[in-house]
C-alpha atoms as one frame of an Amber mdcrd trajectory, in Angstrom:
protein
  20.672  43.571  85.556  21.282  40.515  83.156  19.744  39.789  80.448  19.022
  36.426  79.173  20.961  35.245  76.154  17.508  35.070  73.922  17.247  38.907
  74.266  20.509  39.368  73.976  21.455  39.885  69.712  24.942  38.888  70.583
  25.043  35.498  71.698  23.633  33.291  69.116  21.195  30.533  69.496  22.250
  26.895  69.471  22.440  25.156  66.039  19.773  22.256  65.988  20.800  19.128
  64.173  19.748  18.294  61.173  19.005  14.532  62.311  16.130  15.873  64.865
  14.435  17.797  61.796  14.275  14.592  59.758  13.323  12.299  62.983  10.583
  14.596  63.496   9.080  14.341  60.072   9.544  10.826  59.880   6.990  10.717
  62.943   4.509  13.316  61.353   2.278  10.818  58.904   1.860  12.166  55.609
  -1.792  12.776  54.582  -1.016  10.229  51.475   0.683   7.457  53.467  -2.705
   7.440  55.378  -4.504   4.527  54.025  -7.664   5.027  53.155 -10.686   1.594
  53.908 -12.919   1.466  51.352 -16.802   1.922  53.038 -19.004  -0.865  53.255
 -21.694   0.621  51.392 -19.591   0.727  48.797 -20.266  -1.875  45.199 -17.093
  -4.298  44.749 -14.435  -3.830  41.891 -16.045  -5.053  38.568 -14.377  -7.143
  35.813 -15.290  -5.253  32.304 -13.511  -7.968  30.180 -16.592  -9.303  28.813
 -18.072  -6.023  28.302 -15.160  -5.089  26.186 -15.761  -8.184  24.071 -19.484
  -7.666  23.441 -18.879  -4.037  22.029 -16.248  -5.220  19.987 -17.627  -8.211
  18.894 -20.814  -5.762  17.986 -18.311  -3.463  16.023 -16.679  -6.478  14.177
 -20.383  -7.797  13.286 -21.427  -4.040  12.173 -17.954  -3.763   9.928 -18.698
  -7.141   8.498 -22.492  -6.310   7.682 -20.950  -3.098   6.018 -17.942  -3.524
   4.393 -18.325  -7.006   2.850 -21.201  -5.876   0.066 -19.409  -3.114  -0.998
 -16.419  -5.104  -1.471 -18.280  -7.879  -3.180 -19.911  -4.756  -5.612 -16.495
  -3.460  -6.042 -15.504  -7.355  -7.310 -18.880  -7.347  -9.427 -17.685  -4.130
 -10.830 -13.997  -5.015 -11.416 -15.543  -8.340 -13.271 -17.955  -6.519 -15.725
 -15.376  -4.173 -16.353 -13.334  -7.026 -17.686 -15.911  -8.488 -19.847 -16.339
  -4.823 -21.741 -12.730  -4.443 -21.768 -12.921  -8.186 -24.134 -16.060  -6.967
 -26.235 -14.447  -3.874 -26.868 -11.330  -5.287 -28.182 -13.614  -7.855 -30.400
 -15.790  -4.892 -31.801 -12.217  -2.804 -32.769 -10.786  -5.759 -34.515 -14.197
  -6.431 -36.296 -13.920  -2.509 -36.965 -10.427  -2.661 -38.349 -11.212  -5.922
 -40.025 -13.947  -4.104 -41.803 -12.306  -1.263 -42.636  -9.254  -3.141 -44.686
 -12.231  -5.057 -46.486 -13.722  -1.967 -47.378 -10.359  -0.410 -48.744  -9.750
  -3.378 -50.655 -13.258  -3.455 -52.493 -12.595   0.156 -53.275  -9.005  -0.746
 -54.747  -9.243  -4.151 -56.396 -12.448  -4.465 -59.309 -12.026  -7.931 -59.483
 -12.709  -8.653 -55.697 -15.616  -5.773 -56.509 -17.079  -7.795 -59.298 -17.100
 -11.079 -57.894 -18.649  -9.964 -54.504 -21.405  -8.364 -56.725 -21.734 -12.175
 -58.697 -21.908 -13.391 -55.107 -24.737 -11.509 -53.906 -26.277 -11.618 -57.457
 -25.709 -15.183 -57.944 -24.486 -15.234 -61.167 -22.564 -17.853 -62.296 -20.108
 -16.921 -65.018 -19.856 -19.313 -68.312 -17.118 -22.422 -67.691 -17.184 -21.894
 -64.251 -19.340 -24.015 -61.393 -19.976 -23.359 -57.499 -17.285 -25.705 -55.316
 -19.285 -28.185 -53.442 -17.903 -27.543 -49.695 -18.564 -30.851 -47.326 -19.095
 -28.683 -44.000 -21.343 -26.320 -45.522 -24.098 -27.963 -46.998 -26.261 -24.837
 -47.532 -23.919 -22.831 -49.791 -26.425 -20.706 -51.399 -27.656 -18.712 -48.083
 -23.619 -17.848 -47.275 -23.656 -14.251 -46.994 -20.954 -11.958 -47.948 -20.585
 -11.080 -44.427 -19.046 -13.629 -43.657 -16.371 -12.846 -45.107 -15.305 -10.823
 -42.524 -16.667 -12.196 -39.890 -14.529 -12.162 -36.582 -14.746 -15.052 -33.948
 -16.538 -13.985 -30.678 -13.835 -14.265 -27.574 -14.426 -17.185 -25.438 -16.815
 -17.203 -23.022 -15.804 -15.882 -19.295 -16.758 -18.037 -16.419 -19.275 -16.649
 -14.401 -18.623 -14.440 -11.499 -18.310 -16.217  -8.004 -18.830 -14.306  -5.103
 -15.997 -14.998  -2.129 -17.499 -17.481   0.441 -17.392 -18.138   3.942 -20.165
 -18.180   6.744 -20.450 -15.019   7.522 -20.244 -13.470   3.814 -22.786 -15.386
   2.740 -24.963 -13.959   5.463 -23.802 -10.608   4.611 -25.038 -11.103   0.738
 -28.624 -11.687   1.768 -30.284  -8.486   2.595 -32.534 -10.339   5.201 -29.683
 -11.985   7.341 -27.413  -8.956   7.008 -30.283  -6.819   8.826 -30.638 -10.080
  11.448 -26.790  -9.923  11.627 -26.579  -6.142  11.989 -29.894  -6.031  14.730
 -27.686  -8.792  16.504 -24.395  -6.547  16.483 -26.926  -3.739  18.044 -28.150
  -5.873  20.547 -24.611  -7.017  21.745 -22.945  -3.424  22.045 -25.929  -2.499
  23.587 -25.573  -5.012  26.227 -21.916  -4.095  26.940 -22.747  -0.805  27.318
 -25.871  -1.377  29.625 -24.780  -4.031  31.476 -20.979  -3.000  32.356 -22.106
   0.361  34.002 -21.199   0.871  37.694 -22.366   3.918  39.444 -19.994   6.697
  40.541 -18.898   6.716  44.184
């Protein structure tokens, strides 16, 4: 009896070729390659460009409404500091100024005695008071001045920076218009640009 040549473990099979393997996948279709129609029910693509601007035209607005006072306090700041910085150098020199008139009073009797003829107004014998054109109230000068130290010049006042928008920041009505308006506009973008899941 013969056996067939599938049975039989002896004769081998036939070697298929490797171009009918890839022919036959070419011709199976791939689930991705399938392209899929978009349903009619469903909402076209949106655009979100403008929503994009609105929030961050909302978050510039909100910075602005912010950031701008406490930079303008911080200038405020930085400016007073600068004017204490000058007294305080004027009030040490006046200090040291006083301190070397004090040392020489203590030092030199002469300078001692005549300050004390000064404020006595005494007038010693052979001796008269110098007529001075500029001053023509000699009798009320006081002693003080003497040691008097000139005041520093005077600063200019502080100016805030300027432009349209930080001037509405300094005023704390329009900042809280300006900041209700940023609200309103990031609000919108985010409202407005939603589109419902599919």
């Amino acid at each position: 009896m013969l056996e067939s040549s599938s049975d039989n473990p002896a004769v081998p099979e036939a070697p298929v070729p490797w171009e009918s393997i890839d022919t036959a996948r070419e011709r199976q279709p791939s689930p991705r390659a399938v392209p899929v129609r978009p349903s009619e029910d469903a909402p076209p693509a949106r655009n979100g460009g403008w929503t994009i601007s609105l929030l961050c035209g909302g978050l510039a607005l909100v910075a602005c409404g912010v950031l701008i006072p406490q930079a303008d306090a911080n200038r405020r700041l930085a400016y007073e500091r600068a004017m204490l910085s000058v007294d305080l150098e004027t009030i040490e020199r006046q200090v040291s100024v006083n301190a070397e008139f004090i040392k020489k009073i203590g030092e030199d009797p002469t300078l001692a005695e005549r300050l004390a003829q000064r404020q006595m107004k005494v007038i010693p014998q052979g001796t008269r008071v110098l007529e001075l054109k500029h001053d023509p109230d000699a009798s009320t000068m006081s002693p003080f001045q003497l040691v008097s130290v000139p005041p520093p010049p005077a600063a200019p006042p502080y100016k805030p920076l300027g432009g349209a928008i930080a001037n509405l920041c300094y005023d704390p009505h329009t900042r809280l218009y300006l900041m209700g308006i940023a609200l309103v506009m990031m609000a919108g973008g985010l409202v407005l640009g939603y589109s419902p899941r599919k």
